[in-house]
N, C-alpha and C positions, 0 to 999 in steps of 0.2 A: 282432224284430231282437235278437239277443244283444247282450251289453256289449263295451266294452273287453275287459275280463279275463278275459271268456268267450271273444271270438276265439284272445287272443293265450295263455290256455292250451289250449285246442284243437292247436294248430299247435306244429311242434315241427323243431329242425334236422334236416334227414334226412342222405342218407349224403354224404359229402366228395366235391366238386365237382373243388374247385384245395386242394392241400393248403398248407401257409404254407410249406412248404420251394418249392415253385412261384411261389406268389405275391413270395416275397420276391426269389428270380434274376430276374425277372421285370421288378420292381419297380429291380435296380441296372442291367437291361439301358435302359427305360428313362429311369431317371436318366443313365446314360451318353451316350445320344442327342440327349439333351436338352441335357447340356452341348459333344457336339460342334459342335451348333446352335448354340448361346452361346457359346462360346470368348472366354473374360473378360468379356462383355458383361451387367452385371448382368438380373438380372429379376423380376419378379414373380408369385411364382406366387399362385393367386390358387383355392384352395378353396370348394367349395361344399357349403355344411353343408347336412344336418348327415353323408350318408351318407362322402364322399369326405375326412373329417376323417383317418380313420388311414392312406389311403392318400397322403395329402397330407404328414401327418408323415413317414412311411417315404420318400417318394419327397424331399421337402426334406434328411432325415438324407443320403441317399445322393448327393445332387448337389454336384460339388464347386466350380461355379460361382457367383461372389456374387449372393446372392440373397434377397430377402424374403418370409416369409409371411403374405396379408391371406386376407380370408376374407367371403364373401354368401352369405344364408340368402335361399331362392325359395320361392315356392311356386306351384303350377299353379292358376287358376282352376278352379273346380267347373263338373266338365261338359263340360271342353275338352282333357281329356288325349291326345284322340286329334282334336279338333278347331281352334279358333283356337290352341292351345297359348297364350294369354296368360300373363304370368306378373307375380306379386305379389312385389317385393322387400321381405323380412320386414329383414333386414340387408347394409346398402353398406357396399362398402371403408373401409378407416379409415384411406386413403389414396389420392390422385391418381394414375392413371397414364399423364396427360400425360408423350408424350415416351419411356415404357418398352414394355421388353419385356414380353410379359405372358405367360403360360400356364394357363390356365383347367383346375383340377383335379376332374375329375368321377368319380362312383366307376359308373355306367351312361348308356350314352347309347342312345335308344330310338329314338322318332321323331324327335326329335332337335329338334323344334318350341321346347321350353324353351332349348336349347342356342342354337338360331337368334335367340331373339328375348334371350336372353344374350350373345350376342356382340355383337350391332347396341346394346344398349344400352355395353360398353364400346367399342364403335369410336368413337361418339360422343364419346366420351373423349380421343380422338386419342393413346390410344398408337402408340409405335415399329409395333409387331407386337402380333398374338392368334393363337396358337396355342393346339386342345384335345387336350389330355390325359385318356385316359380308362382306367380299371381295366379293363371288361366294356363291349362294345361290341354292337349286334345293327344292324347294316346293312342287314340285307333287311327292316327293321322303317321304316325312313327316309318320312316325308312331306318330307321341304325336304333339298336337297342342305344337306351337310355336309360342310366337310374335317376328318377329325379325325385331326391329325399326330402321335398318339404313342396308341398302342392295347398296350393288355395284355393283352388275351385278346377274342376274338370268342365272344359268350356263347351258353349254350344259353338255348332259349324257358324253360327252366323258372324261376322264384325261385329267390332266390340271397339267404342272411344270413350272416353272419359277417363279419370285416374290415373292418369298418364299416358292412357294407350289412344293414338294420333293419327286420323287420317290427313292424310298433307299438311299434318305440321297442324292441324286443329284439334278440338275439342280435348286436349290434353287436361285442361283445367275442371271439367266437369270433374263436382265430387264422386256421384254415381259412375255405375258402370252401364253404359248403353247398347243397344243395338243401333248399327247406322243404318236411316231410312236410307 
């Protein structure tokens, strides 16, 4: 088995998916939808690190409805990515959203199995609402229905880095969206 820094120089961004002049129209259409949703009604948008961090910035700069940024770090159990989809919360909100609007910022939604058993844990919570918002979306990919009311793009099967989205902790910072060689 190679190392860390053997995969991840190996692997390399390949040719531009969504380029940032895309992603960013994209990203204010949107935030626009989301505030017609809202309409002064504050809310919470609610990121999930670490990959949906910069689309979470971008998409909170662009919303002109009042709003807060919290932020949970998940992780999938080993073994179940494509089966109970369990999931390990690494970091919870740093705030209650009893009572709010929420909107749940994701940067890939797949099977969607994390997403599901993310949601049921803030319903619990007795927010107003939970709405997901997501960068890259793949539907036909779905084990457990999923409504996910704000989509940026419907992805291709292939890997995808840049924009926040991270193979082994890389190319997070590319403004484009890639495919990885």
């Amino acid at each position: 088995m190679s190392t860390l820094a053997e995969r991840a120089a190996a692997s390399a961004p390949g040719e531009v998916y969504l380029p940032a002049e895309l992603v960013s129209a994209r990203v204010a259409e949107l935030a626009a939808a989301i505030d017609r949703d809202h309409r002064g009604r504050p809310l919470v948008l609610v990121a999930v690190l670490k990959g949906a961090a910069v689309f979470a910035a971008d998409l909170s700069r662009a919303l002109t409805v009042p709003h807060r940024l919290d932020t949970m770090a998940l992780s999938a159990y080993s073994g179940t990515d494509r089966g109970g989809g369990r999931i390990r919360l690494l970091k919870d909100l740093d705030q209650p959203v009893r009572g709010e609007q929420v909107v749940v910022v994701e940067d890939v939604i797949d099977t969607g199995l994390t997403m599901h058993n993310l949601l049921r844990s803030l319903r619990a919570r007795s927010p107003e609402s939970v709405r997901l918002c997501t960068l890259l979306d793949r539907p036909h990919r779905r084990l457990v229905e999923l409504d996910v009311a704000y989509v940026g793009f419907t992805a291709a099967e292939r890997f995808c880095v840049g924009y926040g989205l991270g193979h082994h902790q890389r190319f997070r910072n590319l403004p484009d969206i890639h495919f990885l060689a």
